[in-house]
C-alpha positions in Angstrom: -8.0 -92.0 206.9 -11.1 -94.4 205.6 -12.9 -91.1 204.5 -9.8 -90.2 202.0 -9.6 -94.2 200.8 -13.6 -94.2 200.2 -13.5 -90.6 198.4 -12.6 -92.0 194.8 -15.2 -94.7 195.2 -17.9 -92.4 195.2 -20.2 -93.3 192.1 -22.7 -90.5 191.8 -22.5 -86.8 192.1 -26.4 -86.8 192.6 -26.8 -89.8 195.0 -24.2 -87.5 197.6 -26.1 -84.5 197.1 -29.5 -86.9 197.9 -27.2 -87.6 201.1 -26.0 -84.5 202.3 -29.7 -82.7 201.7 -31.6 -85.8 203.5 -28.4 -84.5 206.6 -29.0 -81.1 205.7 -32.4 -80.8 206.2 -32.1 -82.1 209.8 -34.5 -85.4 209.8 -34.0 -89.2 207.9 -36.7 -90.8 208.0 -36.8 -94.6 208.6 -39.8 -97.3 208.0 -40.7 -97.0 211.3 -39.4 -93.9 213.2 -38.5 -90.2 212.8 -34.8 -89.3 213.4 -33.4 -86.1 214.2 -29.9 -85.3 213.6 -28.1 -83.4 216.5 -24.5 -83.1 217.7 -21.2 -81.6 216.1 -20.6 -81.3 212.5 -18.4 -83.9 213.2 -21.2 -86.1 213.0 -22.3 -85.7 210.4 -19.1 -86.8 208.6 -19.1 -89.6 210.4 -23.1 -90.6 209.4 -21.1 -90.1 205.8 -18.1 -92.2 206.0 -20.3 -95.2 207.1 -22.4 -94.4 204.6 -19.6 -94.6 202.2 -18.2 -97.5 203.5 -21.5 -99.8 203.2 -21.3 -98.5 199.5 -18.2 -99.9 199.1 -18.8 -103.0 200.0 -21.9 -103.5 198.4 -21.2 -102.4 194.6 -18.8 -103.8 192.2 -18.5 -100.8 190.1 -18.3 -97.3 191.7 -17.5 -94.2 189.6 -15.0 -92.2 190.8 -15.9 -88.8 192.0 -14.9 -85.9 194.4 -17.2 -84.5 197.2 -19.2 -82.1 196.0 -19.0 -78.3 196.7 -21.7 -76.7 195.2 -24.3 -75.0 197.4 -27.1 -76.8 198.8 -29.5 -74.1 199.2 -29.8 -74.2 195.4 -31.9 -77.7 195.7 -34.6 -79.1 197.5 -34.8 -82.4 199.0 -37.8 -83.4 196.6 -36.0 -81.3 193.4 -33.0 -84.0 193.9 -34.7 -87.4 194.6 -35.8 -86.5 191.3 -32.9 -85.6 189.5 -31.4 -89.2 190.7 -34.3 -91.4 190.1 -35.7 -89.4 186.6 -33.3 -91.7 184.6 -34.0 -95.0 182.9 -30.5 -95.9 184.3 -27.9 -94.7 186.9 -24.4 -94.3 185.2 -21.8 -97.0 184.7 -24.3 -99.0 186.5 -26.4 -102.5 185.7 -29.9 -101.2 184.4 -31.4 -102.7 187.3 -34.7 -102.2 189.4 -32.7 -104.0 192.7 -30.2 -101.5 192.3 -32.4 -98.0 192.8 -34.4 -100.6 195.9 -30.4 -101.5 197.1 -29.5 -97.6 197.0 -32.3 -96.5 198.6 -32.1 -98.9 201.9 -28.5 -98.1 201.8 -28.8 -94.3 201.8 -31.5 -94.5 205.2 -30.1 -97.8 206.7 -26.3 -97.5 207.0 -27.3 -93.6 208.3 -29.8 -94.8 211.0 -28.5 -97.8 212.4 -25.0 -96.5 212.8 -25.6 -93.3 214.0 -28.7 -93.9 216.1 -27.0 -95.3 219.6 -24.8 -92.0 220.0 -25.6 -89.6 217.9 -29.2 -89.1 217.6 -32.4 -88.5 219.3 -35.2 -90.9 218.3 -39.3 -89.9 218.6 -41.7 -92.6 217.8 -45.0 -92.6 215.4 -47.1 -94.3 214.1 -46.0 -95.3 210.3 -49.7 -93.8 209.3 -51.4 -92.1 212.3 -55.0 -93.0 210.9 -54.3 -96.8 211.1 -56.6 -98.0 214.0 -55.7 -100.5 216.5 -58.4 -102.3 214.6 -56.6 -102.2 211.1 -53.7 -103.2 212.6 -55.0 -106.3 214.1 -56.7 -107.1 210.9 -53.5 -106.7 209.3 -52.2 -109.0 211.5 -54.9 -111.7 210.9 -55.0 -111.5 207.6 -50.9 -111.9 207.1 -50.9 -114.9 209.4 -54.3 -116.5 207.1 -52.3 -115.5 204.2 -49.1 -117.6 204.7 -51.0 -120.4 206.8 -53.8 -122.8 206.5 -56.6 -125.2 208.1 -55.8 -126.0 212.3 -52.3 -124.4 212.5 -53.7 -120.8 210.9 -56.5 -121.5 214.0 -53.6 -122.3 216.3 -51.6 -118.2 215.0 -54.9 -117.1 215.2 -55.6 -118.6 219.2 -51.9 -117.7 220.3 -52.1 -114.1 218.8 -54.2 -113.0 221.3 -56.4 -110.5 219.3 -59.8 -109.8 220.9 -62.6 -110.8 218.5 -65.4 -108.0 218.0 -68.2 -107.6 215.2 -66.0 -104.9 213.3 -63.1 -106.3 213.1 -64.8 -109.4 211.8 -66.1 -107.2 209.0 -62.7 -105.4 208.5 -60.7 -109.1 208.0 -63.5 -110.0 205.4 -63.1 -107.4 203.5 -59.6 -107.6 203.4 -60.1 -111.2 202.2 -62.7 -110.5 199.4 -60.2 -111.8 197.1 -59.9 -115.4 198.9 -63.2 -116.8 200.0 -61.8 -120.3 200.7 -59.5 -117.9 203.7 -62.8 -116.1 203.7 -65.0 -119.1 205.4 -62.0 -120.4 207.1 -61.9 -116.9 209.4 -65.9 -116.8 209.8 -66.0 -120.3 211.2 -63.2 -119.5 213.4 -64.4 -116.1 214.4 -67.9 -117.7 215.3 -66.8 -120.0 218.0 -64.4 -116.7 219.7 -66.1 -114.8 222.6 -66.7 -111.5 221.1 -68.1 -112.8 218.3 -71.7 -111.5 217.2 -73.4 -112.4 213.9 -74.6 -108.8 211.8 -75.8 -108.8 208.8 -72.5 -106.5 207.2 -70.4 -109.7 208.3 -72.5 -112.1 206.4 -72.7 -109.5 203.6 -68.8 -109.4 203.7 -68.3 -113.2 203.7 -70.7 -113.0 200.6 -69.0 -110.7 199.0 -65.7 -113.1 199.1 -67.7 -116.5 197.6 -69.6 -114.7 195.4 -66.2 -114.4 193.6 -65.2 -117.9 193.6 -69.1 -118.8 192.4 -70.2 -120.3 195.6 -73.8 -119.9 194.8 -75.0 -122.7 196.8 -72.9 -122.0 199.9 -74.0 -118.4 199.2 -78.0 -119.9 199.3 -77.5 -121.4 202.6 -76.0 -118.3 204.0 -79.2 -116.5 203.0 -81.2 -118.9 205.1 -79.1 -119.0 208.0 -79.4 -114.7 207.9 -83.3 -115.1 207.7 -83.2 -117.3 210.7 -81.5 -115.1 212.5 -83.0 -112.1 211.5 -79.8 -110.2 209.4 -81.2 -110.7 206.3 -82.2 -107.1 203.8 -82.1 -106.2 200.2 -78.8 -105.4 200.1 -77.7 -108.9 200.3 -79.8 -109.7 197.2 -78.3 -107.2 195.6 -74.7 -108.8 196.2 -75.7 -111.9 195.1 -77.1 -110.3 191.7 -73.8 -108.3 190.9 -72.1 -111.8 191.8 -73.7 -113.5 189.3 -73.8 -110.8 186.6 -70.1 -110.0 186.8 -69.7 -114.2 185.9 -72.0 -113.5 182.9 -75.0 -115.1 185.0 -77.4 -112.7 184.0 -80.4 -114.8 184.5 -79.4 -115.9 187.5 -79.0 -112.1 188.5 -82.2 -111.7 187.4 -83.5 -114.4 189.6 -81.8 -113.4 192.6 -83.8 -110.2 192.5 -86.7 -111.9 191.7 -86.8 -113.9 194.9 -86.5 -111.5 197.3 -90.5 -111.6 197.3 -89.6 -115.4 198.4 -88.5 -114.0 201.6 -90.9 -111.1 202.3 -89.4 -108.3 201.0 -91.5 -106.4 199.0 -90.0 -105.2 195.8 -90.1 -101.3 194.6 -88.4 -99.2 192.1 -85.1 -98.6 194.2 -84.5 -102.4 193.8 -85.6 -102.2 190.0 -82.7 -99.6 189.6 -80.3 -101.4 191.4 -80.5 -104.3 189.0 -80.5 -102.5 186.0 -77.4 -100.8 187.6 -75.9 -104.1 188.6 -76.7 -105.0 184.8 -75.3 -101.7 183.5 -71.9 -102.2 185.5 -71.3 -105.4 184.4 -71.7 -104.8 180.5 -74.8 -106.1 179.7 -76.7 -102.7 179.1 -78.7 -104.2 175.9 -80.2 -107.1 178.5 -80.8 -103.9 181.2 -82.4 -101.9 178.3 -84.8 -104.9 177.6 -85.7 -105.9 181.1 -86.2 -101.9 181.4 -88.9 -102.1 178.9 -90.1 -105.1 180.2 -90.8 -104.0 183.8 -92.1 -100.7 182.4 -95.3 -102.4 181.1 -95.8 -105.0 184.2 -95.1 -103.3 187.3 -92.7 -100.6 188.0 -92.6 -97.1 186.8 -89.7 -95.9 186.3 -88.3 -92.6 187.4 -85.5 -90.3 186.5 -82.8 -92.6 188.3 -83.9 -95.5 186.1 -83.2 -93.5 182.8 -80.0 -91.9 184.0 -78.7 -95.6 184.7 -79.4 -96.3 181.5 -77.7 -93.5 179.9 -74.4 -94.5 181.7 -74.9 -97.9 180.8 -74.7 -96.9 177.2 -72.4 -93.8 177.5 -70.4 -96.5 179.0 -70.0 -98.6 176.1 -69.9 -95.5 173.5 -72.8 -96.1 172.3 -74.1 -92.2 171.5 -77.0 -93.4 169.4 -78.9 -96.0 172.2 -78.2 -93.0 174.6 -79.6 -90.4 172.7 -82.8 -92.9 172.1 -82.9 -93.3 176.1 -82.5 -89.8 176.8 -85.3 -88.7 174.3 -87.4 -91.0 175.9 -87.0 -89.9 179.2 -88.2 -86.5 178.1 -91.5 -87.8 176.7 -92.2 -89.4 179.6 -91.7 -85.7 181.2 -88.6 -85.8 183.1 -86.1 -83.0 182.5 -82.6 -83.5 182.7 -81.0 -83.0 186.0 -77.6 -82.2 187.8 -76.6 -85.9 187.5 -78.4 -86.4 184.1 -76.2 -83.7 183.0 -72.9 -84.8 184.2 -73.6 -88.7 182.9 -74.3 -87.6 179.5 -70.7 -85.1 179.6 -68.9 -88.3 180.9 -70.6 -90.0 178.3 -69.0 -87.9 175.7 -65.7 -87.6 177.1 -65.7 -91.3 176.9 -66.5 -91.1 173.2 -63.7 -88.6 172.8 -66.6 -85.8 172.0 -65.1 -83.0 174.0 -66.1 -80.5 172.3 -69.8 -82.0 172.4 -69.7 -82.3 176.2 -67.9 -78.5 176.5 -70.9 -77.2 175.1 -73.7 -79.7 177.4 -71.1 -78.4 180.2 -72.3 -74.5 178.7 -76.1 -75.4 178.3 -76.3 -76.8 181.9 -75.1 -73.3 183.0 -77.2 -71.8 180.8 -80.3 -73.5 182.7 -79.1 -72.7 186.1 -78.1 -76.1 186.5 -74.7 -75.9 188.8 -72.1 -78.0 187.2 -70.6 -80.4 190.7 -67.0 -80.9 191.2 -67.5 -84.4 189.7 -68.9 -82.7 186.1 -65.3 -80.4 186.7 -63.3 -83.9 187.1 -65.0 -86.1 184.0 -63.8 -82.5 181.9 -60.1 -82.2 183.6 -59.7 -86.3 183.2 -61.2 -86.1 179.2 -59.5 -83.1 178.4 -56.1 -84.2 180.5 -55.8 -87.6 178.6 -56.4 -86.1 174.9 -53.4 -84.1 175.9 -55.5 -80.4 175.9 -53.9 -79.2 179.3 -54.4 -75.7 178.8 -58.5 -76.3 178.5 -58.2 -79.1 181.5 -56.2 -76.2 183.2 -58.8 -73.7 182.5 -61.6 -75.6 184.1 -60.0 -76.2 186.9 -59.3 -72.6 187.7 -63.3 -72.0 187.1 -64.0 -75.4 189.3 -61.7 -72.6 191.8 -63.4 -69.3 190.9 -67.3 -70.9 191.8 -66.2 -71.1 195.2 -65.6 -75.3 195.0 -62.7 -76.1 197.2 -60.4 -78.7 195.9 -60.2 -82.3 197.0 -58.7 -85.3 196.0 -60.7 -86.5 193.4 -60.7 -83.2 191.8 -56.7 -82.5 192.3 -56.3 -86.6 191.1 -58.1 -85.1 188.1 -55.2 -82.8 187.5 -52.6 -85.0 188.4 -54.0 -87.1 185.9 -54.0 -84.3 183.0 -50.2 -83.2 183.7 -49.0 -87.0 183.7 -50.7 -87.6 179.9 -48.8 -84.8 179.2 -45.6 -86.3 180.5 -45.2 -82.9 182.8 -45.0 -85.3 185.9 -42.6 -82.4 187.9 -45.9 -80.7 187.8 -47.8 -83.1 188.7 -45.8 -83.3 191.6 -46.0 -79.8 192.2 -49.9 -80.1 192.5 -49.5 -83.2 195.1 -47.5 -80.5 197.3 -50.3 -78.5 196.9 -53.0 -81.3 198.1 -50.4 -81.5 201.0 -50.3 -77.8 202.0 -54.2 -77.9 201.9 -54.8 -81.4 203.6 -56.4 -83.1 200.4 -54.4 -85.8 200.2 -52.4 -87.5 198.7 -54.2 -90.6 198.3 -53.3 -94.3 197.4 -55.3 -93.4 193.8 -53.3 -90.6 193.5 -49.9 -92.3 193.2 -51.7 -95.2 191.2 -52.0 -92.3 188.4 -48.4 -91.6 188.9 -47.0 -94.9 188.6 -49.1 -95.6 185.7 -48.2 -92.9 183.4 -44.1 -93.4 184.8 -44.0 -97.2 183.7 -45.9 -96.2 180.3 -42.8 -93.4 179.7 -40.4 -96.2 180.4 -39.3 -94.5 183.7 -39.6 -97.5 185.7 -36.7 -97.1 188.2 -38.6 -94.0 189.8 -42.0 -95.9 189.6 -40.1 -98.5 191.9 -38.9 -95.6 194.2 -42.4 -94.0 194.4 -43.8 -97.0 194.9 -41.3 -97.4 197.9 -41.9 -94.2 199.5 -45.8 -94.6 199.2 -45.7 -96.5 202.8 -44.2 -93.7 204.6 -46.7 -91.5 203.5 -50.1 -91.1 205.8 -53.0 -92.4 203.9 -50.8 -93.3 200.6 -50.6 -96.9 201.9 -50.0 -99.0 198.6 -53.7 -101.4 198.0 -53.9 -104.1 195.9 -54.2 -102.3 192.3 -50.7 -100.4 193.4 -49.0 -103.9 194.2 -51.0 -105.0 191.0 -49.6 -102.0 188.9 -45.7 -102.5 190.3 -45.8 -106.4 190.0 -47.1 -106.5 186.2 -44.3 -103.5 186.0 -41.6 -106.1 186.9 -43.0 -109.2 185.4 -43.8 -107.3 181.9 -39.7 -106.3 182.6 -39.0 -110.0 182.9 -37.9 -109.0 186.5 -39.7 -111.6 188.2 -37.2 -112.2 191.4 -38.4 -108.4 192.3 -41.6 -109.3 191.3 -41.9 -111.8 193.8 -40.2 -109.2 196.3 -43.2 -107.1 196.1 -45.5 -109.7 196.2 -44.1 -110.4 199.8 -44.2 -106.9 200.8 -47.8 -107.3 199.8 -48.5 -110.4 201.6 -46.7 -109.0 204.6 -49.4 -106.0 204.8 -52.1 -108.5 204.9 -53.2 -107.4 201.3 -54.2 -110.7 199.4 -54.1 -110.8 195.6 -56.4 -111.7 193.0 -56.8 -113.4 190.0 -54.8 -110.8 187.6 -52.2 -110.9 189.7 -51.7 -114.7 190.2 -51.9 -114.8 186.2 -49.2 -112.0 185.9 -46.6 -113.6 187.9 -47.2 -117.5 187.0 -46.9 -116.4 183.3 -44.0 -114.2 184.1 -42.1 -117.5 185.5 -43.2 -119.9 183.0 -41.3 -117.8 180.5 -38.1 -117.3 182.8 -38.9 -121.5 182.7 -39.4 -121.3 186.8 -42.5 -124.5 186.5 -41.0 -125.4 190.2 -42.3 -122.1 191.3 -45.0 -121.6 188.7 -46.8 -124.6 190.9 -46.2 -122.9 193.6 -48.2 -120.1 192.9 -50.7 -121.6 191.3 -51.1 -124.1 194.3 -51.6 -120.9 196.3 -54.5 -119.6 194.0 -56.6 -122.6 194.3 -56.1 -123.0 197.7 -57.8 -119.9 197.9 -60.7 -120.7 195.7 -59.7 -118.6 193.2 -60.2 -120.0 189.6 -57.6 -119.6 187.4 -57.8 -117.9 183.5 -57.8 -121.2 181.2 -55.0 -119.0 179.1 -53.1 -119.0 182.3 -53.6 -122.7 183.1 -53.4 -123.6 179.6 -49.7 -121.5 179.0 -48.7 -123.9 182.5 -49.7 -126.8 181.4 -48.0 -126.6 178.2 -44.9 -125.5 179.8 -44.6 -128.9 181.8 -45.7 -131.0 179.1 -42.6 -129.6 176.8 -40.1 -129.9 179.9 -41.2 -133.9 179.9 -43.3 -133.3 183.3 -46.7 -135.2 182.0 -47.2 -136.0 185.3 -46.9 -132.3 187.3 -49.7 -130.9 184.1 -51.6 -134.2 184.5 -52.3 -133.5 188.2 -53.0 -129.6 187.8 -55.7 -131.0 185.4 -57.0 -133.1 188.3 -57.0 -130.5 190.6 -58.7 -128.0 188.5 -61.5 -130.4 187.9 -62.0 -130.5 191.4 -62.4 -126.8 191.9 -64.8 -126.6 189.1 -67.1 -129.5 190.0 -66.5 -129.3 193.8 -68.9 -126.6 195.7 -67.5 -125.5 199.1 -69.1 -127.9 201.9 -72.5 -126.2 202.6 -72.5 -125.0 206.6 -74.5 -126.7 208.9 -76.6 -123.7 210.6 -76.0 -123.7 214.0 
């Protein structure tokens, strides 16, 4: 009798074919378990009417509609998640992100939970079989650091239980490289824990996480407790360089290279190359090309590495001509190109949107027996992909096929990429079925590409419902440019309530956020006129240690003073003060 009352209140052709397929196919999958349907058809009608029936009740406005009768066997599951979630909005519907997220908990919860005591049989995995018992406790740690602080986060931390060992020390730091304040807070707990062994990848780690909040002096006394104890080697010099470099420090870069002679290292043309790359990669190539020439007449001869860094440097900023000068150069000082001289200067071209220039280097390097690697094949599928010449992108990849390369993920990425500029993102799909079948990914970075090129076509509803079915998929667990990419989604949609949704799924997984995304989502509520929570936020970012954008902080501010709260911007002002002028308490060494 319900089943006949709920029939007219059926809204969507498509969302009960999504139903009956995700029944038909025998499984529905839940965020934490595998579910197989068994039992009379019977059953199955009744997983349906309950399903109906929690539609009912949460949706003003259902469409009325008959069951369908057309054949299944015409669709696949994949061809009709599609079909419902290609559309900017779901008929006679609010244009609403929450309303896809509602539908799809409604269509795997009110099936699961109802239907799970009698009528199913439940097997148990892991939500991503490669997570380690070791990720999972960082996960755990860096969740409970991430909503608490000071002695009760110490008090979680003691109560949680979680045995203390070198690597999962290193794993939690990592995980907090974007909060060094939470950063030193977890090593100085982590030090007094049995289990607890200094290395010199844990120091590196913690680092890694002040360099980004310009802790140079706590950074300093960290070097001198590692010499002490023995942990100290070049690679922590080369940290601290990139640090300062990436601040627009470049002297003190320089510096920091400079005195690793201070501590008895000796310096040789690896570490010379590692600072001009550091330089490169952090956009000062015209200060890496002068302290080049520099050390070329002091000390250090450069070899082909030092030139090739170079040449990315300045492919990097499209500047042909100063790469043509450094590659000329490198030949008169007798050094042919290579493999990887070869693919920088194609990716140098690509960049400059000279594809036909870097097609024909890509002809000349066969020409001198010089085997092109799967990463010159990517840079051509990625430039020719994004100017929108798939058949050419298309073409290479076949060849990248036909020289015997096997494809992996950074290679079918590539492709992935070249469909979705081309707004064929069914076939772009199509090749992530194919990395499936072949056990080359999909990866995290892959779906980045995909959400990307989705919320720049305006199909934002099926970014959100990618986005959502990313978890469930082995080693597609979202990182922090996916929450990144979905959160600037919403706020740029003024969505900021599902904004903020995200951003709790994301603190939840123990994935911390940075400075971008702090500045997306306090801007996003200073225009909805949310200061209240706006303070919140940015509260949250500065106890972290991260330094706020002064066009952030600035927009804040200004928001308070016009809503007559002198007093709220007046003490933000205080407090950013502080940060700037206040180092970290230096670390007695122990």
């Amino acid at each position: 009798m319900r089943l006949k009352l709920l029939k007219p209140l059926l809204y969507s052709f498509d969302i009960l074919q999504f139903v009956r397929v995700h029944l038909d196919v025998g499984v529905v999958k839940s965020s934490s378990r595998v579910i197989k349907v068994g039992g009379e058809p019977s059953n199955v009608k009744m997983s349906l009417l309950r399903f109906l029936n929690f539609l009912s009740k949460t949706h003003r406005k259902p469409i009325a509609a008959a069951l369908f009768t057309r054949s299944l066997t015409t669709y696949s599951k994949q061809s009709i998640e599609r079909r419902i979630f290609n559309r900017n909005s779901l008929p006679g519907h609010e244009t609403s992100f929450g309303y896809s997220s509602t539908l799809h908990r409604i269509i795997y919860r009110s099936i699961h939970e109802d239907l799970t005591p009698k009528h199913l049989s439940v097997e148990h995995y892991e939500k991503n079989p490669a997570e380690t018992k070791l990720e999972q406790d960082a996960a755990r740690i860096c969740t409970l650091l991430s909503t608490h602080s000071g002695s009760h986060a110490d008090k979680l931390l003691e109560d949680a239980s979680i045995k203390v060992s070198p690597s999962l020390v290193v794993e939690v730091l990592k995980r907090l490289s974007n909060a060094g304040v939470i950063a030193l807070s977890f090593f100085t707990w982590a030090e007094k824990q049995k289990g607890f062994k200094y290395n010199t990848e844990s120091y590196n780690a913690l680092i890694e996480a002040l360099g980004k909040i310009k802790q140079f002096k706590l950074i300093w006394s960290l070097v001198n407790e590692m010499k002490s104890r023995k942990l100290l080697n070049k690679d922590t010099f080369a940290l601290i360089s990139r640090r300062h470099a990436r601040v627009r420090k470049v002297e003190e870069a320089i510096e920091a290279f400079e005195r690793m002679e201070e501590f008895g290292f000796k310096l040789e043309t690896s570490d010379f190359n590692r600072l001009l790359d550091t330089l490169c990669k952090s956009r000062h190539v015209e200060k890496a090309n002068k302290v080049f020439d520099k050390m070329k007449k002091r000390r250090f001869v450069p070899d082909i590495k030092s030139y090739t860094i170079l040449l990315e440097g300045w492919g990097k900023e499209h500047n042909l001509l100063r790469l043509d000068e450094v590659y000329l150069e490198m030949k008169y000082d007798g050094f042919e190109p290579d493999v990887v001289t070869y693919g920088i200067l194609i990716s140098a071209y690509c960049k400059a949107k000279k594809y036909d220039a870097a097609i024909e280097l890509f002809h000349e390097m066969e020409a001198k027996n010089c085997k092109p690697t799967p990463h010159v094949y990517c840079t051509l599928i990625n430039g020719l992909g994004s100017e929108k010449r798939l058949s050419e992108a298309l073409e290479f990849f076949e060849r990248f096929k036909s020289c015997g390369f096997t494809p992996e993920a950074p290679t079918y990425n590539s492709l992935v990429g070249a469909y979705c500029w081309s707004m064929r993102i069914d076939d772009a799909f199509q090749v992530i079925d194919e990395m499936r079948k072949h056990s080359a990914g999909p990866n995290s970075r892959t779906y980045d590409i995909i959400l990307h090129h989705l919320i720049k076509a305006r199909r934002t509803n099926e970014a959100y419902f990618r986005f959502q079915k990313m978890s469930n998929e082995p080693g597609c667990e979202p990182t922090v440019s996916t929450y990144e990419i979905i959160v600037r989604m919403f706020c740029n949609e003024d969505r900021v309530d599902l904004a903020k949704q995200v951003w709790d799924q994301m603190k939840a997984k123990g994935v911390l956020p940075g400075m971008h995304m702090y500045s997306d989502l306090i801007t996003s509520l200073c225009h909805k006129n949310k200061l209240g929570e706006a303070c919140k936020y940015f509260q949250e970012m500065l106890d972290a240690g991260i330094r706020p954008p002064a066009k952030m902080f600035s927009n804040l501010k200004q928001a308070l003073l016009d809503e007559g709260k002198n007093d709220e911007a007046l003490n933000l002002a205080r407090k950013i003060n502080k940060l700037r002028g206040t180092p970290l308490v230096v670390r007695d060494q122990k």
